[in-house]
ROFIRO-433050 format. One line per 3 residues: number of its first residue (from 1); their letters; for each residue x, y, z of N, C-alpha, C, CB. Coordinates in nm, 3 decimals, padded with zeros to 5 digits. Glycine has a CB too. Layout:
NUM> A> X,Y,Z,X,Y,Z,X,Y,Z,X,Y,Z ~ ...
//
This chain:
1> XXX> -02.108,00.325,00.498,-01.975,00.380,00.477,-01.872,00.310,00.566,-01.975,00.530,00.504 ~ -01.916,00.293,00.714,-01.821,00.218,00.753,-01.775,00.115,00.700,-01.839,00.191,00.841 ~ -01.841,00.016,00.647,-01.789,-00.125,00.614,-01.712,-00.066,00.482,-01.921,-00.261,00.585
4> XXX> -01.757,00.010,00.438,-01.644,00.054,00.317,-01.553,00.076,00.372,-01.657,00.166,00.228 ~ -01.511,00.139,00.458,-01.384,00.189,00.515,-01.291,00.097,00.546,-01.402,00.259,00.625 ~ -01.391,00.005,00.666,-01.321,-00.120,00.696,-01.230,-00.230,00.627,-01.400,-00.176,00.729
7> XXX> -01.340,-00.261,00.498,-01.288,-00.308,00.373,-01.146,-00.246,00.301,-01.400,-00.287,00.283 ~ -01.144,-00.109,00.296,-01.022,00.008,00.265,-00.914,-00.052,00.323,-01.040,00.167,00.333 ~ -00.936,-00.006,00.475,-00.850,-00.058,00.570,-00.750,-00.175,00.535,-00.930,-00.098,00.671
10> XXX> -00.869,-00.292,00.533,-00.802,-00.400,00.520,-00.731,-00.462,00.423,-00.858,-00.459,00.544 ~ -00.748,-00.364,00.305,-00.703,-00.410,00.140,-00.596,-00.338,00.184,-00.792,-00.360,-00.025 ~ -00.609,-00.223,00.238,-00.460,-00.125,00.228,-00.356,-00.197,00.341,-00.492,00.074,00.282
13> XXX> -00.408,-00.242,00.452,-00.316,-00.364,00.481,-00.198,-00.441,00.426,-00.379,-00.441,00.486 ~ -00.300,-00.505,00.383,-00.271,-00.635,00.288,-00.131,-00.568,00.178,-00.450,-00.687,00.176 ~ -00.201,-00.484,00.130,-00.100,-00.489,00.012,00.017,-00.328,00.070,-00.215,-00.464,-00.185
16> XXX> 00.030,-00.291,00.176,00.135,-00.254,00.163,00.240,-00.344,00.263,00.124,-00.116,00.180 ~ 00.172,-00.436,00.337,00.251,-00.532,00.334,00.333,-00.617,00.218,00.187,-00.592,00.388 ~ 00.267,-00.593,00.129,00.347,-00.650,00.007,00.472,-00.553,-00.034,00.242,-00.666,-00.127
19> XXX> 00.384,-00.467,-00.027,00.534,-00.310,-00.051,00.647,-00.290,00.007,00.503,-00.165,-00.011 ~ 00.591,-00.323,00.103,00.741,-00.313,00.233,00.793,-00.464,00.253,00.683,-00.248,00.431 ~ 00.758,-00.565,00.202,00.883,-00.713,00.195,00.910,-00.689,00.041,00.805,-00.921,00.232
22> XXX> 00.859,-00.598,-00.035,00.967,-00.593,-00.187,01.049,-00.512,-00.123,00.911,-00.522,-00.357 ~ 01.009,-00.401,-00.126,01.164,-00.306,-00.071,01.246,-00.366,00.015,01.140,-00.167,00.013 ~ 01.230,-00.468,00.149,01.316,-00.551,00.176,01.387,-00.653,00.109,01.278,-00.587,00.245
25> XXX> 01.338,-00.674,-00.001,01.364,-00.759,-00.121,01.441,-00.690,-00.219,01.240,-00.806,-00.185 ~ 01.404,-00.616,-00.249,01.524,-00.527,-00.328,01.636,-00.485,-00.290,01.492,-00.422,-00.364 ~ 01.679,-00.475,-00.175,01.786,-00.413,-00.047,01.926,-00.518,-00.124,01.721,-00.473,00.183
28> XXX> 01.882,-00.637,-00.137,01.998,-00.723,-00.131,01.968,-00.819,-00.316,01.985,-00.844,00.052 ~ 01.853,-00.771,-00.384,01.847,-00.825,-00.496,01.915,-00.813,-00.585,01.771,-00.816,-00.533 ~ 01.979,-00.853,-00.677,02.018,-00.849,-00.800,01.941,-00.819,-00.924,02.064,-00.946,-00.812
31> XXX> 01.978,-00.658,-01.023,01.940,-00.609,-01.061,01.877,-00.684,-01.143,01.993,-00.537,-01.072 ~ 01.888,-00.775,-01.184,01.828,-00.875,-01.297,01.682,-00.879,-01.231,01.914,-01.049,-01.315 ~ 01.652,-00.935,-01.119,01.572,-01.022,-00.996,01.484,-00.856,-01.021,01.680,-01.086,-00.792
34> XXX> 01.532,-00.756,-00.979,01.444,-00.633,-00.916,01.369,-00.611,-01.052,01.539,-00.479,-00.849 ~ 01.429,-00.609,-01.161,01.369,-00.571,-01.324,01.253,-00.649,-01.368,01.481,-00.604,-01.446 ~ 01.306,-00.786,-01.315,01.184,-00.877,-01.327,01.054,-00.848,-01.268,01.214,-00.996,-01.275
37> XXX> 01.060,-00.782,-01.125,00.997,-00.769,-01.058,00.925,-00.610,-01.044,01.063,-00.825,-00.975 ~ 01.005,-00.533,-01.082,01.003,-00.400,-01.067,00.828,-00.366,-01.116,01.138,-00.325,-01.165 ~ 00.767,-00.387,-01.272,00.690,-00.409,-01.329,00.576,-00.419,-01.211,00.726,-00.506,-01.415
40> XXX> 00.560,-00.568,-01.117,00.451,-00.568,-01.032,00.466,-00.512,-00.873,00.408,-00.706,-01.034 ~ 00.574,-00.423,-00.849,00.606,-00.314,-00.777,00.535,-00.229,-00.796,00.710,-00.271,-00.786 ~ 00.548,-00.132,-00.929,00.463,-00.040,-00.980,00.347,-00.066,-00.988,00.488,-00.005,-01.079
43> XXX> 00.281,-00.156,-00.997,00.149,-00.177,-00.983,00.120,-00.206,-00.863,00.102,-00.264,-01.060 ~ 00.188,-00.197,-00.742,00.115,-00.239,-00.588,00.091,-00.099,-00.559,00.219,-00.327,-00.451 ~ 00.259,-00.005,-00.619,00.214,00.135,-00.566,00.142,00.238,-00.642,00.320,00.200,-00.526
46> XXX> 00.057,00.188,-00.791,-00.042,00.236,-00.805,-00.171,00.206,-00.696,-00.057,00.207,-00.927 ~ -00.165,00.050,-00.681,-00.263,00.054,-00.626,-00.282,00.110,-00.499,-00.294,-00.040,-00.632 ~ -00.170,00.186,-00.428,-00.170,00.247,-00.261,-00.222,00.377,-00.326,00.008,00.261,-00.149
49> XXX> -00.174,00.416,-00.405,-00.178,00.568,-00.425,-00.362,00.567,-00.442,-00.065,00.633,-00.590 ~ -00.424,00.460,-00.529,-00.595,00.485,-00.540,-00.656,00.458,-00.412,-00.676,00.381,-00.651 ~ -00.600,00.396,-00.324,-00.701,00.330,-00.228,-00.637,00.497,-00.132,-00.663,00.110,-00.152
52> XXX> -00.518,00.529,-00.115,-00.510,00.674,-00.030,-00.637,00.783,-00.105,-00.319,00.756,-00.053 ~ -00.655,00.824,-00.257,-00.781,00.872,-00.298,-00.873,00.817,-00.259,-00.802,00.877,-00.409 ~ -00.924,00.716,-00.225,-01.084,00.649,-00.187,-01.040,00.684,-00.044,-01.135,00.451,-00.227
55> XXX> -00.984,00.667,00.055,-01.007,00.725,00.174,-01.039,00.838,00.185,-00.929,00.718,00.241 ~ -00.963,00.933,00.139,-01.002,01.084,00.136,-01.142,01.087,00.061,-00.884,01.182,00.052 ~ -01.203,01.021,-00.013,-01.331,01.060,-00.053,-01.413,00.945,00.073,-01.361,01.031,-00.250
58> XXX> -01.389,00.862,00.126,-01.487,00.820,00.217,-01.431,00.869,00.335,-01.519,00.673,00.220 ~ -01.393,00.941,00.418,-01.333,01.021,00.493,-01.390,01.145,00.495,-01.216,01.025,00.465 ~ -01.301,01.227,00.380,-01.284,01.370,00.418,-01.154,01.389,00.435,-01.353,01.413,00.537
61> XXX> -01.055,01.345,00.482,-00.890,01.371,00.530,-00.851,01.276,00.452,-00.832,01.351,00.696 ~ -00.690,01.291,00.449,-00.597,01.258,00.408,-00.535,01.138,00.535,-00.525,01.388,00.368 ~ -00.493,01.026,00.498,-00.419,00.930,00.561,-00.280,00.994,00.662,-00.372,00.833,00.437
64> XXX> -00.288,00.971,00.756,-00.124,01.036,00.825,-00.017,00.963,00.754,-00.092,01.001,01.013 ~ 00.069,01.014,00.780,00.255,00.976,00.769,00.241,00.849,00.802,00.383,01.057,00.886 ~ 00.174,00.793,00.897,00.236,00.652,00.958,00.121,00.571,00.887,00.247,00.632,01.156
67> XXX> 00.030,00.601,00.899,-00.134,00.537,00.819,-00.030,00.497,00.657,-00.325,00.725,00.784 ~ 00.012,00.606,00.611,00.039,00.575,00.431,00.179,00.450,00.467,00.115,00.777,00.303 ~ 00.244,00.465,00.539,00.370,00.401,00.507,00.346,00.287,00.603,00.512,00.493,00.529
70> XXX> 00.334,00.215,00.689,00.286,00.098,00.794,00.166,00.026,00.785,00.274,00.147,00.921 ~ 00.085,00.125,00.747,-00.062,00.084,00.729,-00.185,00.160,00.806,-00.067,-00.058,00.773 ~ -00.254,00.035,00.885,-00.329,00.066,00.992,-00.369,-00.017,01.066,-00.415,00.120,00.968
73> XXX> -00.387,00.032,01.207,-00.357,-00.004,01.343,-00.484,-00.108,01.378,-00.346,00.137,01.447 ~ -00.607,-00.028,01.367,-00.704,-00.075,01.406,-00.805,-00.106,01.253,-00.754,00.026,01.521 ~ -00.834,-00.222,01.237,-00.954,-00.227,01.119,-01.038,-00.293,01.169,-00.930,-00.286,00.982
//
C-alpha cells in the first residue's frame, strides 16, 4: 500500500502542478486561448477529483485543504 500511496502522491503532484500554471494562465488569457484550452483543464480536474477518491480508499481520510490545492509536501 505504501508504494501505492507514494505513486498517488507523486501523480497528484505532477498534475496539479499543471492546474495551478493554467489558472495562472488563464488570469491574463484571451478568451479564444482559454476555450481552446478549457477542454484539457477539465480533464486535469477530473483527474484530481479521482486520484482525491483513491486516497481516501488507500488511506481512510480525506486529503486536507492544503494537500487538495498545493499538493504534497513529503512523497
Amino acid at each position: 500500500m505504501e508504494n501505492s500511496l507514494s505513486k498517488l502522491k507523486t501523480e497528484y503532484n505532477r498534475v496539479i502542478a499543471r492546474e495551478i500554471k493554467a489558472e495562472e494562465y488563464f488570469k491574463d488569457a484571451k478568451i479564444k486561448h482559454i476555450e481552446h484550452y478549457l477542454p484539457e483543464f477539465n480533464n486535469i480536474t477530473i483527474q484530481l477529483s479521482g486520484m482525491m477518491r483513491e486516497y481516501i480508499k488507500l488511506t481512510g481520510y480525506e486529503m486536507t485543504d492544503i494537500e487538495i490545492l498545493q499538493g504534497f509536501k513529503e512523497v
